[in-house]
C-alpha positions in Angstrom: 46.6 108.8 13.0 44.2 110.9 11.0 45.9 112.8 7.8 46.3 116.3 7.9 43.0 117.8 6.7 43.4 120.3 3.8 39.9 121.7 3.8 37.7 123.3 6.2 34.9 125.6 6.7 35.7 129.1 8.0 34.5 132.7 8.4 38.1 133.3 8.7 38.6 136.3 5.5 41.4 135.7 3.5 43.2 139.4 4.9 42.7 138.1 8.3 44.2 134.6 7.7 47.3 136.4 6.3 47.5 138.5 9.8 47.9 135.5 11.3 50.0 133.3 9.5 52.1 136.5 10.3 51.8 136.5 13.3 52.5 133.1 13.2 55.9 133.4 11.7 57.2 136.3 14.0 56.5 133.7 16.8 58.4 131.3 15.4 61.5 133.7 14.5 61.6 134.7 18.3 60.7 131.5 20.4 61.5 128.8 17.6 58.7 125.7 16.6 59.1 123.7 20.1 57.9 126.9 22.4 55.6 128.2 20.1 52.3 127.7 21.3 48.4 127.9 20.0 48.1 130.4 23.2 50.8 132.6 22.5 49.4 132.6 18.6 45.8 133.1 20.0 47.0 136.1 22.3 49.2 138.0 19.7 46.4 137.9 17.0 43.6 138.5 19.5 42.1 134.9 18.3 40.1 132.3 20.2 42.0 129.1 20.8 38.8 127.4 19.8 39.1 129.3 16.1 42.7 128.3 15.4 41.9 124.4 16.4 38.8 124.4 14.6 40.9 126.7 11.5 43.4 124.1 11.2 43.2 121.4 13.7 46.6 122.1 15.8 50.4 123.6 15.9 51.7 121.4 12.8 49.4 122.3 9.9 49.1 125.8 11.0 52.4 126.3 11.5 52.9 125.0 8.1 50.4 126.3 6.1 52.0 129.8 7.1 54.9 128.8 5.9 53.3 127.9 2.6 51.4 131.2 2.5 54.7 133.1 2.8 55.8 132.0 -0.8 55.7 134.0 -3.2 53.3 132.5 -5.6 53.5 129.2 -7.8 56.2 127.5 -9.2 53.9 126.5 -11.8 53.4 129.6 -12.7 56.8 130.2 -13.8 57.4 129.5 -18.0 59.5 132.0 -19.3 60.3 129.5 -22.0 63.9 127.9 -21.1 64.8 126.0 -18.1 67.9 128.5 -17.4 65.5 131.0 -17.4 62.4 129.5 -15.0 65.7 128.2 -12.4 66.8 132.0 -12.6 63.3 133.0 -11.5 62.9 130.8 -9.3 65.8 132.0 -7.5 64.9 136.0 -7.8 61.4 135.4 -6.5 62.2 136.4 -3.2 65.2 139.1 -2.5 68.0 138.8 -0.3 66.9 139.8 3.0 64.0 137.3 2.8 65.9 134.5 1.6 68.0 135.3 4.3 65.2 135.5 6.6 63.8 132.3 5.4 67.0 130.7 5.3 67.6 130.8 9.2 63.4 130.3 10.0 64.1 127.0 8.3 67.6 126.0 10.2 65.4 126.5 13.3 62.6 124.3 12.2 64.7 121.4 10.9 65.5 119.4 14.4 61.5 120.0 14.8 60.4 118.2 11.5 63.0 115.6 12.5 61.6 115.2 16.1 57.6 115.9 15.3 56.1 113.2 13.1 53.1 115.7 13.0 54.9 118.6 12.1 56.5 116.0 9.1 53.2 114.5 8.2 52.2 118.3 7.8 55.5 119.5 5.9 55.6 116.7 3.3 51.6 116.9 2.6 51.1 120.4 2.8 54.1 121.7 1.5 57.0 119.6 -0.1 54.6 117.4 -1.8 52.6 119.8 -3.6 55.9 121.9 -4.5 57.7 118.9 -6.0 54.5 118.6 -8.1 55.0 122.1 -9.5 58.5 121.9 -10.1 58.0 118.1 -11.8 55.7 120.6 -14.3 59.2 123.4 -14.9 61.2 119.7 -15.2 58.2 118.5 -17.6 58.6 121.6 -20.1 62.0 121.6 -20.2 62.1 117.9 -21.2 59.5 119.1 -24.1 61.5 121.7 -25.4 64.2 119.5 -25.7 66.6 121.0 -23.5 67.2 118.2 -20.9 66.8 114.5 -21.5 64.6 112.4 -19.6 66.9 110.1 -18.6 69.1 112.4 -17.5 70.7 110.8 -14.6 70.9 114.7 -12.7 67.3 115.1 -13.0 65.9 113.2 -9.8 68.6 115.3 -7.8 67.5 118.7 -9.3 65.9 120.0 -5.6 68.0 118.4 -3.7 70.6 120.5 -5.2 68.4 123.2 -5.2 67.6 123.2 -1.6 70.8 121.9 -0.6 72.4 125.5 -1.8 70.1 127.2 -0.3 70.4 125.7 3.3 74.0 125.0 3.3 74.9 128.2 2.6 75.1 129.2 5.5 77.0 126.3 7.4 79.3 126.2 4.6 80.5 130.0 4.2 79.1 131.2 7.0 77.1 133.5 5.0 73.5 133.6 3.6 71.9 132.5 0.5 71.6 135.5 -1.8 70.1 136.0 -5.5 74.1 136.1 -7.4 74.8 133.1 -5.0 72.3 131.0 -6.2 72.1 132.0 -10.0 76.0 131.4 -9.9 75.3 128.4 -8.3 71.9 127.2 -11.0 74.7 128.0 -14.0 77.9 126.4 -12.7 76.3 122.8 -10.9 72.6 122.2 -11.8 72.5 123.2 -15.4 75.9 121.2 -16.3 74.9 118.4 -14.3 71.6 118.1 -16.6 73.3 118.7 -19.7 70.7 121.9 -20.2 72.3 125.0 -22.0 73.9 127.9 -19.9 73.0 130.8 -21.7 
């Protein structure tokens, strides 16, 4: 099966492809990945099916690449010169009630990227893969400054932990991931575990 494409030509403006990946994630907040469909997208953003399919070839990559355009911005981006510190901004890029938002939009996708080896294909090349390159970089600095070694044996786990707070959260505690959760969280487990100062 073909790979996901990652470029194609569009007329599509940037403002407009926002408004849909949107539109896009309402959809999925109120009938879930499974009864989503390139119609219901199509008639909510007064679209042509045609534009979406040619846009970005089907249901996986769109639905993805929506997901990916509701970050907010680049891990790389973050350097505020300690690895405490670019963990703690990672975790206060988004406030509580997205986080919380997300935080449920993902519990309803999971059982789809489990089921769909498209929508997989599409999460791991479009999204996970290009965000575990970014956060290698954060890793990568931290290593330079001398903070963390790079043999630590914590450091392969570092996401896992990462996203492992964030999702469980909820299952756990019954409760969702907030900002003071997950800084608690960075300072008392992933920082110890990599032997990386807590203050």
């Amino acid at each position: 099966m073909a790979q996901v494409a990652t470029v194609r030509r569009s007329r599509i403006t940037p403002e407009r492809a926002a408004e849909l990946y949107a539109a896009v994630l309402d959809l999925l907040r109120e009938v879930g990945y499974d009864a989503l469909t390139m119609d219901a997208v199509a008639a909510r953003t007064r679209s042509s099916k045609a534009t979406l399919y040619r846009q970005w070839g089907g249901k996986p990559e769109l639905v993805v690449r929506a997901l990916r355009h509701g970050k907010p911005g680049s891990l790389a981006d973050i350097d505020t010169g300690s690895l405490r510190g670019d963990l703690h901004a990672l975790a206060t890029r988004e406030d509580d009630c997205a986080m919380e938002q997300n935080s449920a939009l993902m519990r309803g996708l999971s059982m789809a990227v489990h089921m769909n080896p498209d929508l997989r294909r599409a999460f791991k090349e479009l999204l996970i893969e290009p965000e575990m390159a970014e956060f290698q970089r954060v890793l990568r600095r931290a290593i330079e400054r001398g903070e963390i070694r790079e043999d630590a044996p914590a450091l392969e786990y570092v996401v896992h932990m990462l996203v492992g707070a964030f999702v469980t959260r909820a299952l756990i505690d019954d409760l969702p991931p907030t900002q003071t959760f997950l800084l608690s969280y960075i300072d008392a487990v992933v920082l110890p575990a990599l032997g990386a100062p807590t203050s």
